[in-house]
Backbone atoms as SQL, in Angstrom:
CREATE TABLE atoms (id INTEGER PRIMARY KEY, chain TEXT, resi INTEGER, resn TEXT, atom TEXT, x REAL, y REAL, z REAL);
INSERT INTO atoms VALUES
  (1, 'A', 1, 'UNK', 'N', -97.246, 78.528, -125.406),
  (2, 'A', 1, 'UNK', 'CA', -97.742, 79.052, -126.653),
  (3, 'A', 1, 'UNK', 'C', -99.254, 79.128, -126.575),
  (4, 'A', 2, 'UNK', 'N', -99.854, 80.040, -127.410),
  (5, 'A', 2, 'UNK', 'CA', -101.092, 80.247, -127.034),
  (6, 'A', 2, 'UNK', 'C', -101.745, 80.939, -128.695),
  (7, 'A', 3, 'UNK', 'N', -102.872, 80.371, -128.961),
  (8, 'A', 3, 'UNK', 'CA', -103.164, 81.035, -129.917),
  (9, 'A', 3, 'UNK', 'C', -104.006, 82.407, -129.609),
  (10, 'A', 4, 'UNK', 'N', -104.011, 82.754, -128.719),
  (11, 'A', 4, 'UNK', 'CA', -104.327, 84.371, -128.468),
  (12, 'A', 4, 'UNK', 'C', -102.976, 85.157, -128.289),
  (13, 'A', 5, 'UNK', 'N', -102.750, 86.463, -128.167),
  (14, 'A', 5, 'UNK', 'CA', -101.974, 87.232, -127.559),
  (15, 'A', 5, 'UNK', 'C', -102.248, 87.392, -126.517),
  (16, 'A', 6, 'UNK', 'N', -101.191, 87.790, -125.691),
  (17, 'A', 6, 'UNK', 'CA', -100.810, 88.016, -124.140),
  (18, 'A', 6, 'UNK', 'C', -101.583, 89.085, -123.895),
  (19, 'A', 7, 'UNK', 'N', -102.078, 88.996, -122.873),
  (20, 'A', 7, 'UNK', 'CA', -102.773, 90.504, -122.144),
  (21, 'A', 7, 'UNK', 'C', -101.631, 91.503, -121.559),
  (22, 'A', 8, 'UNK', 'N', -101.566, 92.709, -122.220),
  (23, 'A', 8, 'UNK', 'CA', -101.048, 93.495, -121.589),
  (24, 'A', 8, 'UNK', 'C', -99.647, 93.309, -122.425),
  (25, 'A', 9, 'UNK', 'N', -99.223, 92.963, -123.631),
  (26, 'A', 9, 'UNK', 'CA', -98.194, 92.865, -123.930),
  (27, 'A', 9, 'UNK', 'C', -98.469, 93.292, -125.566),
  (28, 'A', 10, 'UNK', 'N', -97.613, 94.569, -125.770),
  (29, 'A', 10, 'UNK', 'CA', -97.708, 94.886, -127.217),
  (30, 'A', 10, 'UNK', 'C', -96.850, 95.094, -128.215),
  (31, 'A', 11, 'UNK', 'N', -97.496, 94.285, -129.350),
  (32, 'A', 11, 'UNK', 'CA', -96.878, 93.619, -130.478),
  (33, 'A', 11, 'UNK', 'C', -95.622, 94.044, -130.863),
  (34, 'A', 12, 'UNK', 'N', -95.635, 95.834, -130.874),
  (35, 'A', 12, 'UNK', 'CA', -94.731, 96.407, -131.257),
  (36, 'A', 12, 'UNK', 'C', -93.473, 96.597, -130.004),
  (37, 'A', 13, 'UNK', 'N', -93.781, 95.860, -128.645),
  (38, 'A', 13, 'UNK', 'CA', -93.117, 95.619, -127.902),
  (39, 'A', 13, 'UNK', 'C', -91.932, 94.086, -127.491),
  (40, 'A', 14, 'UNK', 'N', -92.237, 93.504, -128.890),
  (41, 'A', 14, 'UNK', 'CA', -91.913, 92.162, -128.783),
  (42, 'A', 14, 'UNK', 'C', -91.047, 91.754, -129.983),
  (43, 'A', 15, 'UNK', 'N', -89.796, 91.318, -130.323),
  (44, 'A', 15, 'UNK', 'CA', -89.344, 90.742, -131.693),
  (45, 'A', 15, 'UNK', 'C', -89.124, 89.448, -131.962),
  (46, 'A', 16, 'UNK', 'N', -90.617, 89.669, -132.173),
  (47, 'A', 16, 'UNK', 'CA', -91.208, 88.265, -132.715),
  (48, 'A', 16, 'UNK', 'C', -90.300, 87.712, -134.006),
  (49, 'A', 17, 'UNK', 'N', -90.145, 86.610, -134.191),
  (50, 'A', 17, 'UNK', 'CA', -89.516, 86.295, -135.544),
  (51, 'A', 17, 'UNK', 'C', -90.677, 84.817, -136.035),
  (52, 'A', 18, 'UNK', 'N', -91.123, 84.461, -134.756),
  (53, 'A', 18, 'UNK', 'CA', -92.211, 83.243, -135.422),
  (54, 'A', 18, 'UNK', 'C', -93.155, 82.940, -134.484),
  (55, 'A', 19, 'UNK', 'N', -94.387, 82.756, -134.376),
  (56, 'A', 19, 'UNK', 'CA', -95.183, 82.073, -133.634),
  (57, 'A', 19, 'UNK', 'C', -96.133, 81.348, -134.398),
  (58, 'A', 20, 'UNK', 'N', -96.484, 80.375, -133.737),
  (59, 'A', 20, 'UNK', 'CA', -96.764, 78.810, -134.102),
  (60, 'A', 20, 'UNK', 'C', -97.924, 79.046, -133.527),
  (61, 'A', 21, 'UNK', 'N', -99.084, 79.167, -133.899),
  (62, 'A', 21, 'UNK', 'CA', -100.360, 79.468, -133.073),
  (63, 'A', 21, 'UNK', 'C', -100.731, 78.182, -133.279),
  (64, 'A', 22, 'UNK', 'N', -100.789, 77.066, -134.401),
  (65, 'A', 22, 'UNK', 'CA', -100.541, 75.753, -134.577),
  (66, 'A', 22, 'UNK', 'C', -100.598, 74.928, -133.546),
  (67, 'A', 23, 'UNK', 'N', -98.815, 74.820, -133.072),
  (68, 'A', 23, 'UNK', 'CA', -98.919, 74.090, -131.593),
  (69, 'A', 23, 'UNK', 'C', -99.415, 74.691, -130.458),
  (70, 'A', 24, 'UNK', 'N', -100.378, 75.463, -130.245),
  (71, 'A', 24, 'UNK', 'CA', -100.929, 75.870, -128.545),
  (72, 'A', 24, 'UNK', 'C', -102.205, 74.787, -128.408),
  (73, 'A', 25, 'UNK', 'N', -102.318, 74.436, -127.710),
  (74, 'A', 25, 'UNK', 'CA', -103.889, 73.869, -127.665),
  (75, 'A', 25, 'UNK', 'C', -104.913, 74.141, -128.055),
  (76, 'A', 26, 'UNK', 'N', -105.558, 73.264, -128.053),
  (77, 'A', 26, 'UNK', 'CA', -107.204, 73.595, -129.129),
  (78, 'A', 26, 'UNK', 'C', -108.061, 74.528, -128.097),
  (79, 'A', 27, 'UNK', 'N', -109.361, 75.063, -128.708),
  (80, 'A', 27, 'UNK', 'CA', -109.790, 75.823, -127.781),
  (81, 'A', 27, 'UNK', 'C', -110.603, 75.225, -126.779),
  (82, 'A', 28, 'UNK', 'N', -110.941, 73.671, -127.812),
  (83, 'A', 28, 'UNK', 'CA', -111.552, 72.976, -127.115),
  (84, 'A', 28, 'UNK', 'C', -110.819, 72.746, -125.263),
  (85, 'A', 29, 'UNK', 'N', -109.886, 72.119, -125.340),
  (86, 'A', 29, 'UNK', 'CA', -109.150, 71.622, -124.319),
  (87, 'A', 29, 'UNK', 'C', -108.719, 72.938, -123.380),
  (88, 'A', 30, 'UNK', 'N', -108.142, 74.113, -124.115),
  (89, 'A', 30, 'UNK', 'CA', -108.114, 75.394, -123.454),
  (90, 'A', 30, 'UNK', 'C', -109.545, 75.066, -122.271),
  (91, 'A', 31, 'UNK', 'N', -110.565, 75.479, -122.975),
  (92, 'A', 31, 'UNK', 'CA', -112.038, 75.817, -122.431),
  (93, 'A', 31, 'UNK', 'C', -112.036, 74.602, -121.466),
  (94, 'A', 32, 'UNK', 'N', -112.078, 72.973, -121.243),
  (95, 'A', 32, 'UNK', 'CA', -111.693, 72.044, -120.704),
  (96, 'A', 32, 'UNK', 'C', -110.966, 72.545, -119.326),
  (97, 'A', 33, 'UNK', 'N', -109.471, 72.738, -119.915),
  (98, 'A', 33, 'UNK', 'CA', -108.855, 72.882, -118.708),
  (99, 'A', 33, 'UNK', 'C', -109.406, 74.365, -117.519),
  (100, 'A', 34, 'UNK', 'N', -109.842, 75.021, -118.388),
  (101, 'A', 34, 'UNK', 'CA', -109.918, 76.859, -117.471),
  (102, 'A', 34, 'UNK', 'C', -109.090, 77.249, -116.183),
  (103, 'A', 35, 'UNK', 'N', -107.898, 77.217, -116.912),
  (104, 'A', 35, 'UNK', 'CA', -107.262, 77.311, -115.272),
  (105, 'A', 35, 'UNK', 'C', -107.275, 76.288, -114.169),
  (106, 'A', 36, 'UNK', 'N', -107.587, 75.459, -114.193),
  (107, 'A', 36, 'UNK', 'CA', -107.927, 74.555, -112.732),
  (108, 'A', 36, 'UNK', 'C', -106.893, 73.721, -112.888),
  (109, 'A', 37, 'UNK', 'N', -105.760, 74.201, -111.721),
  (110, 'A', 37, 'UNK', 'CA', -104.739, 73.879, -111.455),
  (111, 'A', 37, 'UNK', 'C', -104.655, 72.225, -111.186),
  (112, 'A', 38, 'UNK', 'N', -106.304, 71.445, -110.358),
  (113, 'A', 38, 'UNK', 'CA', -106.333, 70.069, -110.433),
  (114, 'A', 38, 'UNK', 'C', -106.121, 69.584, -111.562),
  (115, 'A', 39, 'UNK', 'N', -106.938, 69.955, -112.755),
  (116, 'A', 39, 'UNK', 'CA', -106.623, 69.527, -114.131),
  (117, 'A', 39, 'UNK', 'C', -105.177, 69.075, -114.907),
  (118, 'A', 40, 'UNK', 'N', -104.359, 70.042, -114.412),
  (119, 'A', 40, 'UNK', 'CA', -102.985, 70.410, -114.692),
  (120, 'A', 40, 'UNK', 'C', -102.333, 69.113, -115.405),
  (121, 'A', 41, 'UNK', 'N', -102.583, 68.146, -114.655),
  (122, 'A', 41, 'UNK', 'CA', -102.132, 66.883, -115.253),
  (123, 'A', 41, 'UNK', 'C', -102.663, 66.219, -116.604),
  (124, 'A', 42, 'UNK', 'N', -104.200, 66.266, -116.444),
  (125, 'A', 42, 'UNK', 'CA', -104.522, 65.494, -117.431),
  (126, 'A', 42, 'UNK', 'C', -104.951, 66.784, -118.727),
  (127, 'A', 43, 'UNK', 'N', -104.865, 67.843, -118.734),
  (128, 'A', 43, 'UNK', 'CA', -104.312, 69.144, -119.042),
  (129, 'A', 43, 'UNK', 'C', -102.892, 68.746, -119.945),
  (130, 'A', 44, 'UNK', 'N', -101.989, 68.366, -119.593),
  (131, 'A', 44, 'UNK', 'CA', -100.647, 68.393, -120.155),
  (132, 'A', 44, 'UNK', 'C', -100.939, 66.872, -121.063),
  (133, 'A', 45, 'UNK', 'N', -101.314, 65.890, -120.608),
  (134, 'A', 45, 'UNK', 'CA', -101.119, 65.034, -121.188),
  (135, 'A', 45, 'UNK', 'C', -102.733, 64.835, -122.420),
  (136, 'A', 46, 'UNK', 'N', -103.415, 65.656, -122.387),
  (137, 'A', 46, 'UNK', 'CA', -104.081, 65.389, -123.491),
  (138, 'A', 46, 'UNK', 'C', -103.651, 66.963, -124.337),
  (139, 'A', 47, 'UNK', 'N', -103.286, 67.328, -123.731),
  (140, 'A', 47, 'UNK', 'CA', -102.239, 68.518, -124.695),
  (141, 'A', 47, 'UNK', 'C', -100.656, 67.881, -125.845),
  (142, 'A', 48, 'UNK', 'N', -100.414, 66.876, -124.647),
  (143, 'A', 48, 'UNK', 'CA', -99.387, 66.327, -125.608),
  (144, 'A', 48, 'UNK', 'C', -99.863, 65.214, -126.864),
  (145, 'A', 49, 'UNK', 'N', -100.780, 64.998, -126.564),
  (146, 'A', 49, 'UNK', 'CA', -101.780, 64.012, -127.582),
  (147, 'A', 49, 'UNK', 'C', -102.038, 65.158, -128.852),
  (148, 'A', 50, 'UNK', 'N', -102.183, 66.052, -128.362),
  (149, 'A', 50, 'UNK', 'CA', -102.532, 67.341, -129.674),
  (150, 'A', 50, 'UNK', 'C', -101.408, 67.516, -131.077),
  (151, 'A', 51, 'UNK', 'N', -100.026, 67.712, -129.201),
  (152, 'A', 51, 'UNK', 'CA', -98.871, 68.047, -129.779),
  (153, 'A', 51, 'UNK', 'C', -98.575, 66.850, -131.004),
  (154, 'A', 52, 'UNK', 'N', -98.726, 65.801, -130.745),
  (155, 'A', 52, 'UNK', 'CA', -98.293, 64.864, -131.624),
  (156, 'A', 52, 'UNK', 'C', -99.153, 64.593, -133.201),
  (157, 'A', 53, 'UNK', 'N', -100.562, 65.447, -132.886),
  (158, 'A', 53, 'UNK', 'CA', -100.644, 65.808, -134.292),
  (159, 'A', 53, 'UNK', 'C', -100.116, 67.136, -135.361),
  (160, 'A', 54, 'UNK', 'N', -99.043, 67.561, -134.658),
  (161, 'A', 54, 'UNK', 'CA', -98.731, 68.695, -135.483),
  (162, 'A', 54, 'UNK', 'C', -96.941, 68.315, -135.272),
  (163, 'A', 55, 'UNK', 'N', -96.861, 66.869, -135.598),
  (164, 'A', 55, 'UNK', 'CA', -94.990, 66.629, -136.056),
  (165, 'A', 55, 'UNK', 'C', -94.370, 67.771, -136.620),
  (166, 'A', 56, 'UNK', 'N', -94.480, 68.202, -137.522),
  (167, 'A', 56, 'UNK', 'CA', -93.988, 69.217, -138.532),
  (168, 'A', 56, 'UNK', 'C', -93.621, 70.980, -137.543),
  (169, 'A', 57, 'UNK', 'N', -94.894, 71.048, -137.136),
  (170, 'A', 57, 'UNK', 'CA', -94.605, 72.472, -136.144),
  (171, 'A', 57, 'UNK', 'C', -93.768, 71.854, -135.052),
  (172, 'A', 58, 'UNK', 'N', -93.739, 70.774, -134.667),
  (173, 'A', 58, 'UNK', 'CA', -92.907, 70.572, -133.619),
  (174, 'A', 58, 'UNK', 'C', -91.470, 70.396, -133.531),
  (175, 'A', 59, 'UNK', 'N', -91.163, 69.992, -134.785),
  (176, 'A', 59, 'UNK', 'CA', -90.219, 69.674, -135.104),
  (177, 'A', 59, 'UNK', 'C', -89.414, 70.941, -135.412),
  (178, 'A', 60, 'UNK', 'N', -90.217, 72.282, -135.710),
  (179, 'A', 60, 'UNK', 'CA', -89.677, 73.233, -136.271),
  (180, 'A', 60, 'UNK', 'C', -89.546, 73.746, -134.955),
  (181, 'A', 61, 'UNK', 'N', -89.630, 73.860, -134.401),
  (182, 'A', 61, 'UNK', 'CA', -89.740, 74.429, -132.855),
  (183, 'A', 61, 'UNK', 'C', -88.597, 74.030, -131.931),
  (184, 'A', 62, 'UNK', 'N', -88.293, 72.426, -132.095),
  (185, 'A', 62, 'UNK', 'CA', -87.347, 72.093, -131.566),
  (186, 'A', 62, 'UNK', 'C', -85.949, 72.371, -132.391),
  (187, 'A', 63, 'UNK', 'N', -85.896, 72.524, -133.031),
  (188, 'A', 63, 'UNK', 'CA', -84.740, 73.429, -134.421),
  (189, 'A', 63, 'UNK', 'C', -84.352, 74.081, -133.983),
  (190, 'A', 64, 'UNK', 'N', -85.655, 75.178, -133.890),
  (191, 'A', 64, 'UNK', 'CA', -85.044, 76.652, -133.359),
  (192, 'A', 64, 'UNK', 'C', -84.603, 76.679, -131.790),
  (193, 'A', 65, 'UNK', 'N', -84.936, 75.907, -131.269),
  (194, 'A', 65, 'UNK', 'CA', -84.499, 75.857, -129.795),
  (195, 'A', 65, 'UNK', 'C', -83.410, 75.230, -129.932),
  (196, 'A', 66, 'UNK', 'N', -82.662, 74.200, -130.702),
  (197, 'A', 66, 'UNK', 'CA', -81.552, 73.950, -130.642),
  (198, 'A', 66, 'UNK', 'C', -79.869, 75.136, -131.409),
  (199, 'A', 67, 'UNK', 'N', -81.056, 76.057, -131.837),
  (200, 'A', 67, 'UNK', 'CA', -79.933, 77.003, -132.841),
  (201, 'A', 67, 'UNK', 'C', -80.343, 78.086, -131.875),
  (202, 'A', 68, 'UNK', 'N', -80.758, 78.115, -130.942),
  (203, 'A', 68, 'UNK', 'CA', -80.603, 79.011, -129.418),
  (204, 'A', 68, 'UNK', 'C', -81.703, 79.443, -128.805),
  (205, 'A', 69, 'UNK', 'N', -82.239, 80.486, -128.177),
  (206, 'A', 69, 'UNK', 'CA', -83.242, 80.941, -127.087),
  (207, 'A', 69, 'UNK', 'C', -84.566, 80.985, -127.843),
  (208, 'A', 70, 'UNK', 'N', -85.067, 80.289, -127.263),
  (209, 'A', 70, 'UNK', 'CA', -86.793, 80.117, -127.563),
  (210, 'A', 70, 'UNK', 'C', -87.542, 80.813, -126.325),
  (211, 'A', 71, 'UNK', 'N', -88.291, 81.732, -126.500),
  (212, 'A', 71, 'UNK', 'CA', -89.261, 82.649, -125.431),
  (213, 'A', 71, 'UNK', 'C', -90.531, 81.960, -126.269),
  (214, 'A', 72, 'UNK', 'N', -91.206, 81.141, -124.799),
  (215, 'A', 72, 'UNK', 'CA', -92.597, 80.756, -125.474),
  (216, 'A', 72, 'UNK', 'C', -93.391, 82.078, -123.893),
  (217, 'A', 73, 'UNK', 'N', -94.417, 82.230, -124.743),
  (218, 'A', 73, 'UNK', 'CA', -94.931, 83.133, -124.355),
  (219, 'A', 73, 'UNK', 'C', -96.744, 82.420, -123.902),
  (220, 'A', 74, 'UNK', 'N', -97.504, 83.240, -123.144),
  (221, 'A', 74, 'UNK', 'CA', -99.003, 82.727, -122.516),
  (222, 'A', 74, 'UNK', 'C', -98.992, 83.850, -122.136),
  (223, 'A', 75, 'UNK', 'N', -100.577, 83.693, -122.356),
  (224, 'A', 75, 'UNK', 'CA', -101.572, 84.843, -121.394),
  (225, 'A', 75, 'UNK', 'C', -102.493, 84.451, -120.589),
  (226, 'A', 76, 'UNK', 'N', -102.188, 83.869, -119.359),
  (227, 'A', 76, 'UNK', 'CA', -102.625, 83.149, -118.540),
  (228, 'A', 76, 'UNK', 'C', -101.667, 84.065, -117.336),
  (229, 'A', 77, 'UNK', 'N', -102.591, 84.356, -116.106),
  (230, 'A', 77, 'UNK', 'CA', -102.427, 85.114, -114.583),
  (231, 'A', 77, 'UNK', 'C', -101.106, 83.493, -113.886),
  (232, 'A', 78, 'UNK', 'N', -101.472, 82.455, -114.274),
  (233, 'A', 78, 'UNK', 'CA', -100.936, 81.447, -113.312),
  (234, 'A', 78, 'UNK', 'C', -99.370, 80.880, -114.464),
  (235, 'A', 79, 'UNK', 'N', -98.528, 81.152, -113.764),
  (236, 'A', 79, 'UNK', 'CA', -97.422, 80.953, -114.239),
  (237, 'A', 79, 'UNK', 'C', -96.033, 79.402, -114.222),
  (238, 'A', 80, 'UNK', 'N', -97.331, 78.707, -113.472),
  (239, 'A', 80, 'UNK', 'CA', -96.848, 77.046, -113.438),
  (240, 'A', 80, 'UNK', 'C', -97.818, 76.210, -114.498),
  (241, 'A', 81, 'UNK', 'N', -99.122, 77.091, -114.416),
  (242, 'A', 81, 'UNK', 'CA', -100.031, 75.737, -115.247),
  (243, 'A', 81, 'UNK', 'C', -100.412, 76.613, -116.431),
  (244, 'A', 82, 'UNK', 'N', -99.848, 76.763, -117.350),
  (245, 'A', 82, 'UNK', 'CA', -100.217, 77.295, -118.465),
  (246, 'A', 82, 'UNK', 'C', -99.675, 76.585, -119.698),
  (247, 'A', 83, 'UNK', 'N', -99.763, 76.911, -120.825),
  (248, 'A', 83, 'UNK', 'CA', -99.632, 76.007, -122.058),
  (249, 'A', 83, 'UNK', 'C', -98.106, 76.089, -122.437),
  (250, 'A', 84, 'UNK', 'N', -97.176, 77.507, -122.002),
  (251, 'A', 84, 'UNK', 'CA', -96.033, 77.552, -122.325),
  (252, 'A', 84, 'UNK', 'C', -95.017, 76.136, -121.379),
  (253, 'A', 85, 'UNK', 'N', -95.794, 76.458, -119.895),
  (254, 'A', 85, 'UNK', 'CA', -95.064, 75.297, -119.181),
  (255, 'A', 85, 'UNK', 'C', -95.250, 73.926, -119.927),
  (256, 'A', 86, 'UNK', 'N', -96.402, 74.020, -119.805),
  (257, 'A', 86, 'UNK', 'CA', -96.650, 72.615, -120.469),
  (258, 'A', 86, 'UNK', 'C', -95.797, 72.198, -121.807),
  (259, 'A', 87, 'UNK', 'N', -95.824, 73.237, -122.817),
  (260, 'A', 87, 'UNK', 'CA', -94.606, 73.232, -124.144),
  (261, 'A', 87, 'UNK', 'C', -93.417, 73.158, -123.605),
  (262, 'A', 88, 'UNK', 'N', -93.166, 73.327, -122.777),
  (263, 'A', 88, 'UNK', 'CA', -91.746, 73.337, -122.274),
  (264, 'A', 88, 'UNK', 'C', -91.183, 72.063, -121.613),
  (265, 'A', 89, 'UNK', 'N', -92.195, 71.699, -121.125),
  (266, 'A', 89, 'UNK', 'CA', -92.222, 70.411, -120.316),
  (267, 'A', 89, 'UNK', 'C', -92.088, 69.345, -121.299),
  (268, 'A', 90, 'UNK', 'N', -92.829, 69.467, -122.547),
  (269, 'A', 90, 'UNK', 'CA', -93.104, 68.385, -123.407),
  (270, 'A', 90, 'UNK', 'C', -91.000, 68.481, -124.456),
  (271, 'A', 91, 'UNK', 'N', -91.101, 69.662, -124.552),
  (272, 'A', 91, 'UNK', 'CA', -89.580, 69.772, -125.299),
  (273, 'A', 91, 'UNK', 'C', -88.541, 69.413, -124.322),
  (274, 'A', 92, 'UNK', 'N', -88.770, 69.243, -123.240),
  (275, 'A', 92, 'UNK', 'CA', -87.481, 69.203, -122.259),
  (276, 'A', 92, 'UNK', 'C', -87.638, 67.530, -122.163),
  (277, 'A', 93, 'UNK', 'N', -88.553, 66.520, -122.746),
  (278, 'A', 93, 'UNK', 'CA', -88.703, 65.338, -123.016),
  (279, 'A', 93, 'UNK', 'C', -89.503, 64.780, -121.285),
  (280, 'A', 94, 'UNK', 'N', -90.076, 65.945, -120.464),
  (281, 'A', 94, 'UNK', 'CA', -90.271, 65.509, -119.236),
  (282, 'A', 94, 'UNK', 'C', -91.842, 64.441, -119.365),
  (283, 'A', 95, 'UNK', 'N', -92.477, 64.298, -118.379),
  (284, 'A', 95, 'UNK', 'CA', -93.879, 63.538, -118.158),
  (285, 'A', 95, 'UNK', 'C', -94.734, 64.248, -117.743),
  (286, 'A', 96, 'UNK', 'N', -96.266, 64.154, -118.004),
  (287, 'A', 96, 'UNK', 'CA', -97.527, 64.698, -117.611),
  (288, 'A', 96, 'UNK', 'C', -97.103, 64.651, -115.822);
């Protein structure tokens, strides 16, 4: 999740029903991490420190993923270290 839109992906190309610009990371920590795949770790785990101030969006998130397919979406070139993995990682109950 990302509070920007995806590069190269348009709106009217997508059926959106909710996005949570809420839970993506701050811009602070965005700007922090910049891609640097070393980061990746401490990246996820002060991301999940975020996550845990927004119970309420999270909770709504895991709802809808339990009442079926959740597409979290990023606009990020690197497709292991980005904020969706990281959301995904954190809902699948995994570790930094």
């Amino acid at each position: 999740m990302e509070r920007l839109w995806p590069r190269g992906l348009k709106k009217e190309a997508v059926a959106l029903n909710l996005w949570l610009k809420e839970i993506a990371p701050s811009p602070e920590l965005r700007t922090w991490f910049g891609h640097e795949p070393a980061r990746w770790g401490e990246f996820c785990r002060r991301y999940w420190v975020e996550l845990a101030g927004h119970p309420e969006a999270v909770r709504l998130l895991q709802e809808k993923a339990r009442e079926g397919r959740v597409t979290l979406v990023y606009g990020s070139r690197d497709r292991e270290h980005n904020a969706a993995a990281a959301l995904k990682r954190f809902l699948e109950g995994g570790t930094p």
